[in-house]
N, C-alpha and C positions, 0 to 999 in steps of 0.2 A: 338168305335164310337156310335152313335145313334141307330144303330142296335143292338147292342149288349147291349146295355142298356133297348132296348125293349122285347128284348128274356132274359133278366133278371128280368125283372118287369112280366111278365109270370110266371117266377117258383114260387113253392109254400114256397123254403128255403130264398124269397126275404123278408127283415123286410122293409114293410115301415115305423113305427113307426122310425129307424134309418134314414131312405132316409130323414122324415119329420125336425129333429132333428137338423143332418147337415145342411139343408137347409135353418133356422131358423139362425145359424152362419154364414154363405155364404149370406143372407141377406144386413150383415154390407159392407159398402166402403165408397169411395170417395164421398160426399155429403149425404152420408148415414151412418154418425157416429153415431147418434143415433133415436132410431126408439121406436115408442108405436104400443101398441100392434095391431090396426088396419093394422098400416104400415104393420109390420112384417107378419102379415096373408097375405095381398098383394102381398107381394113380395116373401112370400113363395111358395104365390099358397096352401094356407090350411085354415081352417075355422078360425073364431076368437079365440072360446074356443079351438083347438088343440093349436095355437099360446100361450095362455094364460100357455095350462101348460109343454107346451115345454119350453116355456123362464121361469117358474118357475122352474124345474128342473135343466137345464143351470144355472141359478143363484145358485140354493143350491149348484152346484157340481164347483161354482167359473169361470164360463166360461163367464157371463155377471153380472153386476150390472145395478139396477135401481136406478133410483135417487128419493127419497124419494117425492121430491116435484112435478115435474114433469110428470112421473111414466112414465118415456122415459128407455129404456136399450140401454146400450153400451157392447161393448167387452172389454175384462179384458184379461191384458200379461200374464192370462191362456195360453189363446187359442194360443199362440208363443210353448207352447210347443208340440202340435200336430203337427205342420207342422217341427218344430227343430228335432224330431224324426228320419225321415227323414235324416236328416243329418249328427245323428249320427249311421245310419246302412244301408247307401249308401255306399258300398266299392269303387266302382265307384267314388265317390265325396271323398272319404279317401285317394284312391292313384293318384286323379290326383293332390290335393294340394300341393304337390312339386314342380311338374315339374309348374306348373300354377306359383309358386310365385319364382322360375326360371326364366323363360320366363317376368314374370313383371320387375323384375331386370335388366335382357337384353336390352330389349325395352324402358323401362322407361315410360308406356304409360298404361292403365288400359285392365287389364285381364279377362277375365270372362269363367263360363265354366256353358253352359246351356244344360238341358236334353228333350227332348220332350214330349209331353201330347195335344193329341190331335190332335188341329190343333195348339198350341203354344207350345214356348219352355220358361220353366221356370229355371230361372238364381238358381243356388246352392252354384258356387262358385265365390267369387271378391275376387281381389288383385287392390285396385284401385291404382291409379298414385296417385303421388307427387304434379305432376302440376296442374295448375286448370284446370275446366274443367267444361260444362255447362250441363250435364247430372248425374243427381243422380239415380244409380239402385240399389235398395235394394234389400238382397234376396228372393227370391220367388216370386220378378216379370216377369210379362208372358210379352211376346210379341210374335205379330204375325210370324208362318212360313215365307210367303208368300211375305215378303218385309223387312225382318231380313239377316244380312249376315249367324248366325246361323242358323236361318231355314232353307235356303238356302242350306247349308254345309249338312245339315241330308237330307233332302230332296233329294238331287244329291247322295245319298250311297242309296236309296232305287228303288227297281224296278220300271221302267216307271208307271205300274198303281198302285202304292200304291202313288205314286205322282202326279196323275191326281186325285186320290180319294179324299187326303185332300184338294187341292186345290178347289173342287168342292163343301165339306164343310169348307171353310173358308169366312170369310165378306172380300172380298176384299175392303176395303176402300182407297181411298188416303189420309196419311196424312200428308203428302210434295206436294209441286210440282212435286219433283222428284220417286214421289212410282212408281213403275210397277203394275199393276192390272190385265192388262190383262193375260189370264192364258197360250196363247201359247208364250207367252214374256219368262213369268215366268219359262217354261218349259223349253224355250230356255238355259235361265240363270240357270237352275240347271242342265243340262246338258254339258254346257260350264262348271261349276264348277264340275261335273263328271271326265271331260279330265284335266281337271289343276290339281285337286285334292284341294282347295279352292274357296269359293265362296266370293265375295265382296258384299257390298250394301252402295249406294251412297246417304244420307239424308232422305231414305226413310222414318224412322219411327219417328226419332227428327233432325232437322234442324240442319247443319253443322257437322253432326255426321257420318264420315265417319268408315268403319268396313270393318274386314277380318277376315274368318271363315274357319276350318276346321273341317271336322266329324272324332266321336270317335266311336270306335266301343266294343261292349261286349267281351266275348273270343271265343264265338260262331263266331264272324263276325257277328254281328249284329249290326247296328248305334242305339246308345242310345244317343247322345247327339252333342253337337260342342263346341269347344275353340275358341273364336273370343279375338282380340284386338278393342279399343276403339281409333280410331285415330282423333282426335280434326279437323277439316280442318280451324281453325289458324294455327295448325302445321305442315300439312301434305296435300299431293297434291295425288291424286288415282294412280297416275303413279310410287311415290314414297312408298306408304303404298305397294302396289304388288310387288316393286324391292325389298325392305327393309324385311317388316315384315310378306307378305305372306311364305316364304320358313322358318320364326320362327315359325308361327303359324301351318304349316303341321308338322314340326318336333316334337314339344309340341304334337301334338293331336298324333302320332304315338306313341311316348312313352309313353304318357297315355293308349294307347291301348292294346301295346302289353310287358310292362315294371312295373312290380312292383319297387316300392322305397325303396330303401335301410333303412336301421331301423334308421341310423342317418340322413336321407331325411324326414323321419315319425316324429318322433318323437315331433318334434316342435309343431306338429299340431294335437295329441295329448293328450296334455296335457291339464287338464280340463274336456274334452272332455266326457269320459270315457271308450273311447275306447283304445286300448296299441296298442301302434306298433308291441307288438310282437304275434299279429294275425298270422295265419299261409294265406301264401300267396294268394290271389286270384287267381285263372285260368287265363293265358296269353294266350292272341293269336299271334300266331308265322307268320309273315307277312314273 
């Protein structure tokens, strides 16, 4: 949290020249595809000339182009491979891709398996549906705890004040009609999904985007993450997502937990990859 990043900007083994660097890539988004170098000092929070030769370094090492004309920088399908990394040395995201695209097959409905950071849980892994469907989640989209069925799910496996704490740093916004904001609401609802052992969330974060969630846990017994389904509400009514696909979705998130996959379950997913299924197995926790 913030504290711990303030007791880290105190030591002496802190680089800010790196804190400034990443900073300068974290920059780039949504209406902010590309940026000159004023912007990017702006939005870094650093001076023009440190901007000037961050983004020239960035550029030699292939992380951003400028456009000749312009002298605007954008991000370059470098920078996919930093965060792909990630993906490939998550065991966690290695052995729950079976049972996840198990579970898609069953349901017929889109899958996801998100891990926590923060006050958000960012998505690692999809198995999308077949069907259509009016939500696109690419990997390594955050969404909020606090009004996510996943958040929700990890949220309710954590001790009461580690769940008062992030709630306390999160922007509760509404962005439905239907959010929850307030925080003894919210606490209510991760404590109801405590006792069920799944959490639900009704439109709160995209409109007619109904979701059912369950926490995963490390081999310690620790929540690292949640498996949710994506249930369309053209398809699906809350009464029916909880009789249906809540008792798939606890199943899935437990055998993630405490169940490595067999070498012909691995295998598939794999390939490419660079990782081999014939890893020797991760630590199970024995529920």
């Amino acid at each position: 949290m913030n504290r711990n990043r303030d007791q880290a900007h105190a030591s002496l083994l802190f680089n800010q020249s790196l804190e400034k660097g990443l900073a300068v890539l974290l920059c780039f988004g949504p209406r902010r595809e590309t940026l000159n170098l004023g912007e990017i000092a702006a939005a870094a929070g650093i001076s023009k000339s440190a901007a000037q030769r961050l983004a020239f370094t960035l550029e030699a090492l292939g992380y951003l182009r400028k456009d000749p004309l312009t002298k605007r920088y954008a991000l370059t399908p470098a920078t996919l491979a930093l965060g792909y990394r990630y993906l490939l040395v998550d065991r966690m995201v290695e052995r729950a891709n079976p049972f996840l695209f198990d579970l898609n097959r069953t349901c017929g409905e889109t899958v996801n398996y998100s891990e926590a950071d923060s006050t958000d849980m960012v998505y690692v892994c999809r198995f999308p549906t077949r069907k259509s469907t009016p939500v696109q989640m690419p990997l390594g989209r955050r969404l909020p705890m606090f009004c996510t069925s996943s958040g929700r799910a990890y949220l309710s496996a954590l001790a009461p004040t580690d769940r008062a704490e992030i709630l306390r740093n999160s922007d509760l916004v509404a962005y439905t009609r239907t959010t929850v904001t307030s925080v003894p609401k919210i606490l209510a609802l991760c404590e109801e999904a405590a006792q069920r052992g799944y959490s639900i969330a009704n439109a709160e974060y995209y409109h007619a985007d109904l979701n059912v969630a369950a926490p995963v846990y490390d081999a310690n017994g620790h929540p690292v993450g949640a498996v949710n389904i994506f249930a369309p509400a053209t398809r699906w009514t809350m009464a029916r997502l909880q009789r249906e696909l809540a008792p798939m979705v606890i199943e899935t998130a437990r055998l993630i937990s405490t169940r490595d996959p067999d070498r012909a379950q691995s295998e598939p997913f794999a390939v490419g990859s660079g990782i081999s299924a014939t890893h020797p197995p991760s630590p199970v926790r024995k529920r």
